[in-house]
C-alpha positions in Angstrom: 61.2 47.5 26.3 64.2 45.4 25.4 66.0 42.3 27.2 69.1 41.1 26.8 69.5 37.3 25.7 72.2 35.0 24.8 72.4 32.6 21.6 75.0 30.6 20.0 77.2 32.8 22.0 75.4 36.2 20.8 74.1 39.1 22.3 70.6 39.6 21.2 67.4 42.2 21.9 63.6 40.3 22.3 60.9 42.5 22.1 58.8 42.3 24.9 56.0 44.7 23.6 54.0 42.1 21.1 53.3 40.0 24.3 52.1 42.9 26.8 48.3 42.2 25.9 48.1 39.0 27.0 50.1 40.5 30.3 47.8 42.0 30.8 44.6 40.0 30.2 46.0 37.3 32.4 46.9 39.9 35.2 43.1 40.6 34.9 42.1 36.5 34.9 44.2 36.3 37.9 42.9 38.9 39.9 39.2 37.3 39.5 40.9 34.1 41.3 40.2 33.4 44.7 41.7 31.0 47.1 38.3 28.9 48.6 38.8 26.4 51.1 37.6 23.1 49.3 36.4 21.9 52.3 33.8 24.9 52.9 31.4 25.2 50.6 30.4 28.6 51.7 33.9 30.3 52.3 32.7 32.1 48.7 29.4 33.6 50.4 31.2 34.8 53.3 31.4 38.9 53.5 34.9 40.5 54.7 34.9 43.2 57.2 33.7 45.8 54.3 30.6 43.7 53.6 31.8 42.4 50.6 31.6 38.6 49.4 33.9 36.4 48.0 36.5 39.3 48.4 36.1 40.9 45.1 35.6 44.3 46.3 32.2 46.6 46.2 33.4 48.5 43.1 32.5 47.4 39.4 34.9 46.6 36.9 35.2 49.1 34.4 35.3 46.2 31.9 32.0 44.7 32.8 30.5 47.9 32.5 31.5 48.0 29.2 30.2 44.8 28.2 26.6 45.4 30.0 26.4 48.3 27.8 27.2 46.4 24.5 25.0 43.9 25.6 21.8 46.7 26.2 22.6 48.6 22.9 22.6 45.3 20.6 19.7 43.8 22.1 17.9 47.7 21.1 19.6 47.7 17.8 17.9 44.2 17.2 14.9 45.3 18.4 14.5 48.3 16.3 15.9 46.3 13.1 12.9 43.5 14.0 10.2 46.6 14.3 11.5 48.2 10.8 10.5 44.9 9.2 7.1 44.5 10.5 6.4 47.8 9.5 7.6 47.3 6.0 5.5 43.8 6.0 2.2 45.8 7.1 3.0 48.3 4.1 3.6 45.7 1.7 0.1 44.1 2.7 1.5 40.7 3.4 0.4 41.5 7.6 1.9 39.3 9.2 2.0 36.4 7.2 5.7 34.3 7.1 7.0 33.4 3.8 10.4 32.5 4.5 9.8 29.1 3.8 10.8 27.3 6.8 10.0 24.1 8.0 8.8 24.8 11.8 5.0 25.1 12.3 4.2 28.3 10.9 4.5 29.7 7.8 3.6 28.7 3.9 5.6 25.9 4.0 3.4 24.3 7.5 0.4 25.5 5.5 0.9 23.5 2.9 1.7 20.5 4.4 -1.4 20.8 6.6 -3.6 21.1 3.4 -1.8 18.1 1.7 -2.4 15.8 5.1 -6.4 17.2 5.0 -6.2 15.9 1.3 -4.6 12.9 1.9 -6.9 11.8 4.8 -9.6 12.8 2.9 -8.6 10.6 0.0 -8.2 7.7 2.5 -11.4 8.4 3.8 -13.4 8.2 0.5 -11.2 4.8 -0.8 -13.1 3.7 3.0 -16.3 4.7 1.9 -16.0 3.4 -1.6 -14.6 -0.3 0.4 -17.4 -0.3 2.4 -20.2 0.4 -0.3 -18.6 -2.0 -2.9 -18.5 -4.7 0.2 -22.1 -3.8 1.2 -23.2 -4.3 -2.6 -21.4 -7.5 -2.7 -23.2 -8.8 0.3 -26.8 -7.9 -1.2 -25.6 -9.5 -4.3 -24.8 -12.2 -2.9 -27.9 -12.4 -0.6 -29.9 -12.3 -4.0 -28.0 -15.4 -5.3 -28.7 -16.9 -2.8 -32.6 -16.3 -2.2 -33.0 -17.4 -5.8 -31.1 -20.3 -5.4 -33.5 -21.5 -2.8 -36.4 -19.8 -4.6 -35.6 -22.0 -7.8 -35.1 -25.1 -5.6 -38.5 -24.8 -3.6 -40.0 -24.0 -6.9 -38.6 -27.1 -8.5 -40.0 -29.3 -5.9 -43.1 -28.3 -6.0 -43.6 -28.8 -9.7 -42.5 -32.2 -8.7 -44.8 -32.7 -6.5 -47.6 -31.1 -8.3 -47.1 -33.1 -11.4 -46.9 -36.1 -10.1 -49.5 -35.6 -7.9 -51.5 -34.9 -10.9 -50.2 -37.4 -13.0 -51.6 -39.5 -10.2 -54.7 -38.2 -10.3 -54.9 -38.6 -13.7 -54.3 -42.1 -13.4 -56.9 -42.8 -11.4 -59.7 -40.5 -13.8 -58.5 -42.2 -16.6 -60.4 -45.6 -15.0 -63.3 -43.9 -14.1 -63.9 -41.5 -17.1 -63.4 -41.9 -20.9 -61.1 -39.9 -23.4 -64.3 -37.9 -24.8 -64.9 -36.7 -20.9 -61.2 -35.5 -20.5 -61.5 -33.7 -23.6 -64.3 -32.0 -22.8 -62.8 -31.3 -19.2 -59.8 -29.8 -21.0 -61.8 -27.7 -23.9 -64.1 -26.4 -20.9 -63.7 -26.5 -17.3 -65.7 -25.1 -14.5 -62.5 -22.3 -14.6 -61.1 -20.7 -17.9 -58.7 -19.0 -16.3 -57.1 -21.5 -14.9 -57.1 -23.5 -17.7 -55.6 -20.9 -20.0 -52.6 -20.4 -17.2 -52.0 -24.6 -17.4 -52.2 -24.8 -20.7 -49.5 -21.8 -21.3 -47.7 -23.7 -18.6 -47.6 -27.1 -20.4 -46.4 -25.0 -23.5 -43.9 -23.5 -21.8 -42.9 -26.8 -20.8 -42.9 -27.8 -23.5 -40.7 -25.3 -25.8 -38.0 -25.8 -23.0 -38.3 -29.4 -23.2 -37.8 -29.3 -26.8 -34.8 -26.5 -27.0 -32.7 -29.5 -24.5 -33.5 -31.9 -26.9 -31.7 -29.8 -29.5 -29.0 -29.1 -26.9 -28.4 -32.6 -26.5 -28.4 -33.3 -30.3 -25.5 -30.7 -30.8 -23.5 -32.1 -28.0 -24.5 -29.9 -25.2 -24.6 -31.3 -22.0 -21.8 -33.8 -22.1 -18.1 -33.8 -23.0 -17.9 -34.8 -26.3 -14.7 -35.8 -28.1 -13.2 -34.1 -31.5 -11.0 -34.8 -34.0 -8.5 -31.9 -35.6 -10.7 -31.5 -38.6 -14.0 -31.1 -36.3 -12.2 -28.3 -34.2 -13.0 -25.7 -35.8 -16.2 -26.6 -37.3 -17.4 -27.8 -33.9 -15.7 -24.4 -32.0 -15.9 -21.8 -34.1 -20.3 -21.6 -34.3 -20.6 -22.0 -30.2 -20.9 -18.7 -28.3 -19.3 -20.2 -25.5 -17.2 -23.1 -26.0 -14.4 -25.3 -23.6 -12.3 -27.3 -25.0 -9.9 -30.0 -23.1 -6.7 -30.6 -24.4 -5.7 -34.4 -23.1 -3.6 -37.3 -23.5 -4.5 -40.7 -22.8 -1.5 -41.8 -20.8 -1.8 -38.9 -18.2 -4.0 -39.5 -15.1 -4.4 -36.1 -14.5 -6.4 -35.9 -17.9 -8.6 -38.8 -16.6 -9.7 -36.3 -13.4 -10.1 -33.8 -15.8 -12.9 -35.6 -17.4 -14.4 -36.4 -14.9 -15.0 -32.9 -13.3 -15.8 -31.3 -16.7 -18.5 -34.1 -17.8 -20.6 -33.3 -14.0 -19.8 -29.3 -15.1 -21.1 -29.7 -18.8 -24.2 -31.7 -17.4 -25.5 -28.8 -14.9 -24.5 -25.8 -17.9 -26.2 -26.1 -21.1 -26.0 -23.3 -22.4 -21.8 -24.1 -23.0 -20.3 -26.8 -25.6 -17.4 -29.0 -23.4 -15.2 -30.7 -26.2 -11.9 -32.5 -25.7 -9.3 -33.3 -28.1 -6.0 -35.5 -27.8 -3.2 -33.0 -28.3 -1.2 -35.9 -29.5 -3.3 -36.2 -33.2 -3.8 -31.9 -33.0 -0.2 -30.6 -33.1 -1.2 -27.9 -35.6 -4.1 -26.6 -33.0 -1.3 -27.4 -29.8 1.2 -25.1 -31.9 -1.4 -22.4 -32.7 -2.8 -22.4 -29.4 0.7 -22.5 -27.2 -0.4 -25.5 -25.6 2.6 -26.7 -23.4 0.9 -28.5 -20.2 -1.4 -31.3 -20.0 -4.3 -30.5 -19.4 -4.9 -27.8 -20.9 -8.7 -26.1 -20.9 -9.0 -23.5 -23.2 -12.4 -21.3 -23.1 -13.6 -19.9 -26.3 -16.3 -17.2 -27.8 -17.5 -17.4 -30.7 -13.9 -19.0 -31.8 -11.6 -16.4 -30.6 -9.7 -17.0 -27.2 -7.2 -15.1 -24.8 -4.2 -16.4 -23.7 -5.5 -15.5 -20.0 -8.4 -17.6 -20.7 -7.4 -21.1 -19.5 -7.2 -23.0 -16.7 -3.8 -25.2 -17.1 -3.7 -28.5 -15.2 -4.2 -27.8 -11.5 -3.7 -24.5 -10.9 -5.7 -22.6 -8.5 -7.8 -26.0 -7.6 -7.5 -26.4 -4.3 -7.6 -29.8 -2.9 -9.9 -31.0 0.2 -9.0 -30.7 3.4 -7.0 -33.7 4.1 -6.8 -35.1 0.7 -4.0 -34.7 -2.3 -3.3 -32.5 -4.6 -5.4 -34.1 -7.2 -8.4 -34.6 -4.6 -10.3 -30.8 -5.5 -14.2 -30.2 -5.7 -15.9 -30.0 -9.2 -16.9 -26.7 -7.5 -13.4 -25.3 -7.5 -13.0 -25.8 -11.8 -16.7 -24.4 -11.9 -15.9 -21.3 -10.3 -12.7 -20.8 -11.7 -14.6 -21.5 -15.4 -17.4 -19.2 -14.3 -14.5 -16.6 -13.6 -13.6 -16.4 -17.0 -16.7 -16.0 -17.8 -17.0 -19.6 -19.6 -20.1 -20.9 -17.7 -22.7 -19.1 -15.5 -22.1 -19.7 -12.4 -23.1 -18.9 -8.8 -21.2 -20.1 -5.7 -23.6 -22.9 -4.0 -25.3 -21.3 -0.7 -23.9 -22.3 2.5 -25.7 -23.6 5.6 -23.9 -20.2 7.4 -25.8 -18.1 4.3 -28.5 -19.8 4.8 -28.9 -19.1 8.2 -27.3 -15.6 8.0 -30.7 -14.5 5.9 -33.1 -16.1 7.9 -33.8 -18.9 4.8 -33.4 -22.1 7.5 -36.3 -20.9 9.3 -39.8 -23.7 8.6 -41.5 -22.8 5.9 -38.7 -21.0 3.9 -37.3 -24.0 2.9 -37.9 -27.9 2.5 -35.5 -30.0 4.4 -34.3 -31.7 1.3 -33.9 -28.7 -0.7 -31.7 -27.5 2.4 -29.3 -30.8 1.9 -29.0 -30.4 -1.6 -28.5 -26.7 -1.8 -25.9 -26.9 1.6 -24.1 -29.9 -0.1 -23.5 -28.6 -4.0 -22.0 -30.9 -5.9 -20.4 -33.6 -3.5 -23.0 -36.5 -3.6 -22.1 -36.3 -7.6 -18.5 -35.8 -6.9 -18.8 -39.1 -5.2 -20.5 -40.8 -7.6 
Protein backbone atom coordinates (compact mmCIF):
# COMPACT_ATOMS: atom_id res chain seq x y z
CA UNK A 1 0.00 0.00 0.00
CA UNK A 2 1.06 3.45 -0.92
CA UNK A 3 0.21 7.09 0.59
CA UNK A 4 0.46 10.11 -0.88
CA UNK A 5 2.75 12.86 0.94
CA UNK A 6 3.94 16.24 0.26
CA UNK A 7 7.68 17.65 0.53
CA UNK A 8 9.40 20.63 -0.48
CA UNK A 9 6.38 21.06 -2.63
CA UNK A 10 6.64 17.33 -4.11
CA UNK A 11 4.37 14.56 -4.57
CA UNK A 12 5.91 11.54 -3.00
CA UNK A 13 4.84 7.53 -2.30
CA UNK A 14 5.84 6.17 1.63
CA UNK A 15 5.72 2.63 1.85
CA UNK A 16 3.57 1.59 4.46
CA UNK A 17 4.41 -2.19 4.29
CA UNK A 18 7.98 -2.21 6.33
CA UNK A 19 5.85 -0.93 9.44
CA UNK A 20 2.75 -3.52 9.24
CA UNK A 21 4.54 -5.91 11.90
CA UNK A 22 4.66 -3.72 14.51
CA UNK A 23 0.73 -2.89 13.45
CA UNK A 24 0.10 -5.48 14.15
CA UNK A 25 1.95 -6.57 17.34
CA UNK A 26 0.66 -3.42 19.03
CA UNK A 27 -3.06 -4.26 17.80
CA UNK A 28 -2.32 -7.52 19.73
CA UNK A 29 -0.74 -5.42 23.06
CA UNK A 30 -3.77 -3.43 22.92
CA UNK A 31 -6.29 -5.90 22.84
CA UNK A 32 -4.75 -7.52 26.19
CA UNK A 33 -5.52 -3.88 27.79
CA UNK A 34 -8.31 -3.55 30.04
CA UNK A 35 -9.95 -0.58 31.48
CA UNK A 36 -9.95 -1.41 35.60
CA UNK A 37 -11.44 0.95 37.86
CA UNK A 38 -8.39 2.00 40.09
CA UNK A 39 -10.53 2.35 42.81
CA UNK A 40 -11.68 -1.53 42.80
CA UNK A 41 -9.27 -3.69 43.32
CA UNK A 42 -11.34 -6.61 42.27
CA UNK A 43 -13.08 -5.17 39.02
CA UNK A 44 -10.18 -7.67 37.27
CA UNK A 45 -11.70 -10.88 39.12
CA UNK A 46 -15.10 -9.98 38.29
CA UNK A 47 -16.81 -12.57 35.53
CA UNK A 48 -19.09 -10.97 32.60
CA UNK A 49 -22.31 -12.49 31.77
CA UNK A 50 -20.39 -15.47 29.80
CA UNK A 51 -18.49 -16.35 33.01
CA UNK A 52 -15.44 -15.02 31.86
CA UNK A 53 -12.96 -12.70 34.08
CA UNK A 54 -11.31 -9.76 33.51
CA UNK A 55 -13.13 -9.79 30.01
CA UNK A 56 -10.60 -11.55 27.93
CA UNK A 57 -12.82 -14.02 26.52
CA UNK A 58 -12.91 -18.09 27.31
CA UNK A 59 -10.97 -18.83 24.07
CA UNK A 60 -7.03 -19.30 24.02
CA UNK A 61 -4.83 -17.28 22.01
CA UNK A 62 -3.51 -19.06 19.29
CA UNK A 63 -0.19 -17.31 20.15
CA UNK A 64 0.06 -18.60 23.61
CA UNK A 65 -0.59 -21.86 22.41
CA UNK A 66 2.29 -21.65 20.49
CA UNK A 67 4.59 -20.55 22.99
CA UNK A 68 3.30 -23.34 25.68
CA UNK A 69 4.30 -25.70 23.11
CA UNK A 70 7.90 -24.23 22.60
CA UNK A 71 8.20 -23.99 26.09
CA UNK A 72 7.23 -28.18 26.60
CA UNK A 73 9.43 -29.32 23.61
CA UNK A 74 12.67 -27.32 24.87
CA UNK A 75 12.29 -28.28 28.35
CA UNK A 76 12.17 -32.28 26.69
CA UNK A 77 14.96 -31.51 24.27
CA UNK A 78 16.98 -30.49 27.47
CA UNK A 79 16.00 -33.27 29.22
CA UNK A 80 16.98 -35.75 26.72
CA UNK A 81 20.35 -33.83 25.88
CA UNK A 82 21.05 -33.98 30.07
CA UNK A 83 20.16 -37.98 29.91
CA UNK A 84 22.57 -38.57 26.70
CA UNK A 85 25.40 -37.28 28.96
CA UNK A 86 24.94 -39.33 31.88
CA UNK A 87 24.79 -42.25 29.87
CA UNK A 88 28.00 -41.41 28.14
CA UNK A 89 29.62 -40.57 31.71
CA UNK A 90 28.45 -44.20 32.98
CA UNK A 91 30.18 -45.69 29.78
CA UNK A 92 33.19 -43.74 30.13
CA UNK A 93 33.41 -45.14 33.88
CA UNK A 94 33.73 -41.71 35.40
CA UNK A 95 29.78 -42.55 37.21
CA UNK A 96 28.88 -39.74 38.25
CA UNK A 97 31.71 -37.93 39.33
CA UNK A 98 31.86 -33.89 38.18
CA UNK A 99 35.04 -32.78 36.64
CA UNK A 100 34.12 -29.58 35.26
CA UNK A 101 36.13 -27.81 37.66
CA UNK A 102 33.78 -25.48 39.26
CA UNK A 103 33.93 -23.76 42.30
CA UNK A 104 30.44 -24.67 43.99
CA UNK A 105 30.52 -27.59 46.63
CA UNK A 106 30.83 -30.43 44.50
CA UNK A 107 33.15 -31.55 42.22
CA UNK A 108 37.19 -32.00 42.02
CA UNK A 109 37.71 -28.69 42.51
CA UNK A 110 35.50 -28.83 46.38
CA UNK A 111 37.43 -32.04 46.78
CA UNK A 112 40.44 -30.64 46.78
CA UNK A 113 40.00 -27.86 48.76
CA UNK A 114 38.33 -30.01 51.50
CA UNK A 115 41.58 -32.24 51.57
CA UNK A 116 43.92 -29.13 51.60
CA UNK A 117 41.64 -27.57 54.78
CA UNK A 118 41.94 -31.42 56.54
CA UNK A 119 45.83 -30.95 55.84
CA UNK A 120 46.08 -27.64 56.97
CA UNK A 121 44.17 -28.21 60.22
CA UNK A 122 46.04 -31.10 60.70
CA UNK A 123 49.30 -29.22 60.38
CA UNK A 124 47.97 -26.65 62.94
CA UNK A 125 47.09 -29.36 65.07
CA UNK A 126 50.49 -31.06 65.32
CA UNK A 127 52.53 -27.31 65.59
CA UNK A 128 49.74 -27.51 68.95
CA UNK A 129 50.93 -30.57 70.06
CA UNK A 130 54.61 -29.91 69.35
CA UNK A 131 53.81 -26.21 71.54
CA UNK A 132 52.49 -28.00 74.23
CA UNK A 133 55.14 -30.79 74.59
CA UNK A 134 58.15 -28.36 74.15
CA UNK A 135 56.23 -26.07 76.94
CA UNK A 136 55.65 -29.22 79.13
CA UNK A 137 59.43 -30.11 78.76
CA UNK A 138 60.39 -26.66 79.60
CA UNK A 139 58.38 -26.76 82.77
CA UNK A 140 60.10 -30.20 83.99
CA UNK A 141 63.25 -28.62 83.14
CA UNK A 142 62.84 -26.01 84.88
CA UNK A 143 61.30 -27.90 87.92
CA UNK A 144 64.77 -29.77 87.87
CA UNK A 145 66.70 -26.50 88.17
CA UNK A 146 65.03 -25.64 90.51
CA UNK A 147 64.96 -28.84 92.94
CA UNK A 148 68.73 -28.87 92.59
CA UNK A 149 69.04 -25.48 93.38
CA UNK A 150 67.47 -26.04 96.67
CA UNK A 151 69.11 -29.57 96.85
CA UNK A 152 72.61 -27.89 96.50
CA UNK A 153 71.68 -25.12 99.02
CA UNK A 154 70.25 -27.61 101.83
CA UNK A 155 73.24 -29.67 101.07
CA UNK A 156 75.57 -26.70 101.55
CA UNK A 157 74.19 -25.96 104.89
CA UNK A 158 74.56 -28.92 106.23
CA UNK A 159 78.15 -29.34 105.50
CA UNK A 160 78.30 -26.15 107.35
CA UNK A 161 76.87 -27.24 110.07
CA UNK A 162 78.41 -30.58 110.19
CA UNK A 163 81.91 -29.26 109.97
CA UNK A 164 81.70 -26.91 112.25
CA UNK A 165 79.94 -28.91 114.54
CA UNK A 166 82.76 -31.19 114.27
CA UNK A 167 85.38 -28.77 114.21
CA UNK A 168 83.79 -28.10 117.56
CA UNK A 169 83.98 -31.21 118.78
CA UNK A 170 87.24 -31.48 117.90
CA UNK A 171 88.12 -28.62 119.86
CA UNK A 172 86.99 -29.82 122.80
CA UNK A 173 88.91 -33.70 122.25
CA UNK A 174 91.85 -32.03 121.48
CA UNK A 175 91.89 -30.95 125.52
CA UNK A 176 90.99 -34.14 126.73
CA UNK A 177 92.93 -36.52 124.42
CA UNK A 178 96.58 -36.34 122.98
CA UNK A 179 97.78 -36.29 119.20
CA UNK A 180 98.84 -40.17 119.45
CA UNK A 181 94.95 -40.91 120.56
CA UNK A 182 93.50 -39.03 117.50
CA UNK A 183 95.76 -40.83 115.42
CA UNK A 184 94.95 -43.92 116.38
CA UNK A 185 91.11 -42.84 116.34
CA UNK A 186 91.72 -41.84 112.66
CA UNK A 187 93.95 -45.12 111.54
CA UNK A 188 91.19 -47.28 113.40
CA UNK A 189 87.84 -46.47 114.50
CA UNK A 190 85.09 -48.56 115.95
CA UNK A 191 83.71 -48.10 112.02
CA UNK A 192 85.92 -48.59 108.79
CA UNK A 193 83.37 -47.77 106.65
CA UNK A 194 82.70 -44.71 107.81
CA UNK A 195 85.97 -43.78 108.04
CA UNK A 196 86.96 -44.74 104.51
CA UNK A 197 83.70 -42.57 103.20
CA UNK A 198 85.20 -39.31 105.51
CA UNK A 199 88.34 -39.65 104.49
CA UNK A 200 87.35 -39.82 100.53
CA UNK A 201 85.30 -36.87 101.59
CA UNK A 202 88.13 -34.73 103.09
CA UNK A 203 90.06 -35.68 99.75
CA UNK A 204 87.45 -34.69 97.79
CA UNK A 205 87.57 -31.54 99.58
CA UNK A 206 90.38 -31.17 99.26
CA UNK A 207 91.24 -31.55 95.33
CA UNK A 208 88.34 -28.95 94.86
CA UNK A 209 89.92 -26.75 97.34
CA UNK A 210 93.08 -26.90 95.65
CA UNK A 211 91.73 -26.62 91.75
CA UNK A 212 90.13 -22.76 93.26
CA UNK A 213 93.40 -22.07 94.42
CA UNK A 214 94.63 -22.45 90.86
CA UNK A 215 91.57 -20.66 89.59
CA UNK A 216 92.32 -17.80 91.68
CA UNK A 217 96.09 -17.78 90.69
CA UNK A 218 95.09 -17.49 86.86
CA UNK A 219 92.68 -14.71 87.47
CA UNK A 220 89.51 -16.59 87.85
CA UNK A 221 87.09 -15.29 89.98
CA UNK A 222 87.65 -11.64 89.73
CA UNK A 223 87.78 -9.06 86.85
CA UNK A 224 91.12 -8.65 86.21
CA UNK A 225 92.55 -5.85 84.07
CA UNK A 226 94.87 -6.29 80.61
CA UNK A 227 96.99 -4.52 78.75
CA UNK A 228 97.02 -4.85 74.56
CA UNK A 229 100.03 -7.10 74.73
CA UNK A 230 98.34 -9.48 77.40
CA UNK A 231 95.07 -9.82 75.24
CA UNK A 232 95.81 -12.34 73.48
CA UNK A 233 98.05 -14.29 75.66
CA UNK A 234 95.51 -13.90 78.47
CA UNK A 235 92.34 -14.74 75.79
CA UNK A 236 93.36 -16.86 73.47
CA UNK A 237 94.21 -20.28 76.23
CA UNK A 238 90.63 -19.71 78.18
CA UNK A 239 87.77 -21.93 76.99
CA UNK A 240 85.45 -19.37 77.99
CA UNK A 241 86.56 -15.93 78.23
CA UNK A 242 84.71 -12.15 78.69
CA UNK A 243 86.30 -9.44 78.04
CA UNK A 244 85.15 -5.63 78.95
CA UNK A 245 85.93 -3.10 76.74
CA UNK A 246 85.89 0.38 79.05
CA UNK A 247 86.93 3.83 79.34
CA UNK A 248 87.67 5.55 82.40
CA UNK A 249 85.68 8.69 81.93
CA UNK A 250 82.33 6.89 81.24
CA UNK A 251 80.11 6.08 84.20
CA UNK A 252 78.40 3.56 82.50
CA UNK A 253 81.76 1.51 82.41
CA UNK A 254 82.03 2.01 86.20
CA UNK A 255 78.37 -0.08 86.56
CA UNK A 256 79.77 -2.36 84.31
CA UNK A 257 82.40 -3.37 86.67
CA UNK A 258 80.60 -3.64 89.19
CA UNK A 259 78.04 -6.27 87.87
CA UNK A 260 80.68 -8.26 86.12
CA UNK A 261 83.14 -8.46 89.32
CA UNK A 262 79.79 -10.06 91.58
CA UNK A 263 79.22 -12.35 87.99
CA UNK A 264 82.99 -13.48 87.83
CA UNK A 265 82.93 -14.22 91.63
CA UNK A 266 79.86 -16.84 91.56
CA UNK A 267 81.39 -18.48 87.85
CA UNK A 268 84.73 -19.92 87.95
CA UNK A 269 84.88 -21.83 85.53
CA UNK A 270 84.98 -18.29 83.05
CA UNK A 271 88.06 -15.73 82.85
CA UNK A 272 86.38 -11.84 83.19
CA UNK A 273 89.16 -9.38 81.78
CA UNK A 274 88.76 -5.73 80.98
CA UNK A 275 90.79 -3.58 78.80
CA UNK A 276 90.71 0.37 78.16
CA UNK A 277 89.77 0.61 74.53
CA UNK A 278 91.53 3.87 74.66
CA UNK A 279 95.40 2.09 74.80
CA UNK A 280 93.83 -1.15 72.48
CA UNK A 281 92.87 0.59 69.21
CA UNK A 282 94.34 -2.26 67.18
CA UNK A 283 91.95 -4.95 69.22
CA UNK A 284 88.89 -2.00 69.06
CA UNK A 285 89.55 -1.93 65.18
CA UNK A 286 89.72 -5.72 64.77
CA UNK A 287 87.00 -6.40 66.97
CA UNK A 288 84.41 -3.46 65.48
CA UNK A 289 84.21 -2.07 68.84
CA UNK A 290 82.09 1.21 68.41
CA UNK A 291 80.06 1.54 71.89
CA UNK A 292 81.25 1.81 75.27
CA UNK A 293 80.91 -0.80 76.98
CA UNK A 294 81.49 -3.20 75.05
CA UNK A 295 81.53 -7.10 76.47
CA UNK A 296 82.71 -9.37 74.05
CA UNK A 297 82.47 -13.29 74.96
CA UNK A 298 85.08 -15.47 73.68
CA UNK A 299 85.98 -19.51 73.12
CA UNK A 300 88.93 -20.58 73.00
CA UNK A 301 89.90 -17.07 71.23
CA UNK A 302 87.44 -17.00 68.47
CA UNK A 303 84.24 -14.75 68.81
CA UNK A 304 80.91 -13.94 66.90
CA UNK A 305 79.83 -10.77 66.14
CA UNK A 306 76.38 -11.77 67.79
CA UNK A 307 78.25 -12.60 70.76
CA UNK A 308 78.25 -9.43 72.84
CA UNK A 309 76.32 -7.58 75.05
CA UNK A 310 76.83 -3.69 74.11
CA UNK A 311 76.25 -1.20 76.80
CA UNK A 312 72.70 -1.54 78.06
CA UNK A 313 70.86 -3.37 75.84
CA UNK A 314 68.34 -5.79 76.87
CA UNK A 315 69.07 -4.86 80.76
CA UNK A 316 66.12 -4.02 82.10
CA UNK A 317 66.05 -1.58 84.87
CA UNK A 318 64.07 -2.17 88.29
CA UNK A 319 60.87 -1.22 88.71
CA UNK A 320 60.88 2.29 89.56
CA UNK A 321 64.54 2.94 89.13
CA UNK A 322 66.61 4.33 85.86
CA UNK A 323 67.86 3.12 83.10
CA UNK A 324 71.20 2.36 84.62
CA UNK A 325 69.43 0.83 87.89
CA UNK A 326 69.29 -3.25 86.36
CA UNK A 327 69.94 -6.51 88.50
CA UNK A 328 73.34 -8.26 88.16
CA UNK A 329 70.78 -11.05 87.34
CA UNK A 330 69.68 -9.43 84.05
CA UNK A 331 73.78 -9.33 82.47
CA UNK A 332 74.02 -12.99 83.98
CA UNK A 333 71.29 -14.31 82.15
CA UNK A 334 71.90 -12.45 79.09
CA UNK A 335 75.86 -13.84 79.37
CA UNK A 336 74.45 -17.30 80.18
CA UNK A 337 72.40 -16.89 76.91
CA UNK A 338 75.32 -16.75 74.94
CA UNK A 339 76.44 -19.40 76.34
CA UNK A 340 79.47 -17.45 78.22
CA UNK A 341 78.66 -18.51 81.82
CA UNK A 342 76.52 -21.40 83.21
CA UNK A 343 73.73 -20.16 84.35
CA UNK A 344 70.34 -21.00 85.80
CA UNK A 345 67.59 -18.39 86.54
CA UNK A 346 67.41 -18.07 90.61
CA UNK A 347 64.09 -20.03 91.89
CA UNK A 348 61.23 -17.86 92.81
CA UNK A 349 59.20 -17.99 96.04
CA UNK A 350 56.01 -18.76 93.30
CA UNK A 351 58.48 -21.93 91.98
CA UNK A 352 59.06 -22.60 95.10
CA UNK A 353 55.78 -22.98 96.22
CA UNK A 354 54.42 -24.16 92.79
CA UNK A 355 56.58 -27.67 93.51
CA UNK A 356 55.70 -28.13 96.87
CA UNK A 357 59.72 -27.10 98.03
CA UNK A 358 58.24 -24.30 100.86
CA UNK A 359 56.62 -27.07 102.69
CA UNK A 360 58.87 -27.78 106.53
CA UNK A 361 61.40 -29.94 106.04
CA UNK A 362 62.07 -29.42 102.33
CA UNK A 363 63.78 -26.43 102.93
CA UNK A 364 65.64 -24.32 105.76
CA UNK A 365 64.22 -20.95 106.26
CA UNK A 366 67.46 -19.31 105.40
CA UNK A 367 68.14 -21.28 102.38
CA UNK A 368 64.51 -20.08 101.29
CA UNK A 369 65.75 -16.22 101.68
CA UNK A 370 68.82 -16.64 99.92
CA UNK A 371 67.55 -18.79 97.10
CA UNK A 372 64.01 -16.38 96.77
CA UNK A 373 66.39 -13.25 96.96
CA UNK A 374 69.41 -14.14 94.24
CA UNK A 375 71.67 -11.77 93.97
CA UNK A 376 70.20 -8.49 95.59
CA UNK A 377 71.78 -8.44 99.17
CA UNK A 378 75.21 -8.41 96.87
CA UNK A 379 73.77 -6.07 94.46
CA UNK A 380 73.39 -3.83 97.45
CA UNK A 381 76.52 -4.22 98.81
Amino acid sequence: ATAPSKRNGQRRLVNTARDFPFCIIMSSLMDKIQMVDPMNALAPMRADKDGNFGGQGGQKDDREKSVSEVVKEEIENRMEKAQQDLQKKYARGEGGRDNGGGEGPTGAAYTQAAVAERERRRALKDQEAAAEGSKTQTEQKREAEVRAQVWAANEEEEDSDRWGAQAGEEEEEEEEDSDDELLNELEGGDDPELARLRMGRLAALKQEQLAKMALLRAGYGGLSEIVQDEFLPRVTPAARCVVHFYHNDFHRCKIMDHHLSLIAARHMGTLFLKINAEKAPFFCEKLNVRVLPTVIFFREGKTKPEERQIGFINLEPKAGGSEDEWPTEALEANLGALGAIDYVKQATRDELARYGLLEKGSITASRRTALTRGGEDEDDE
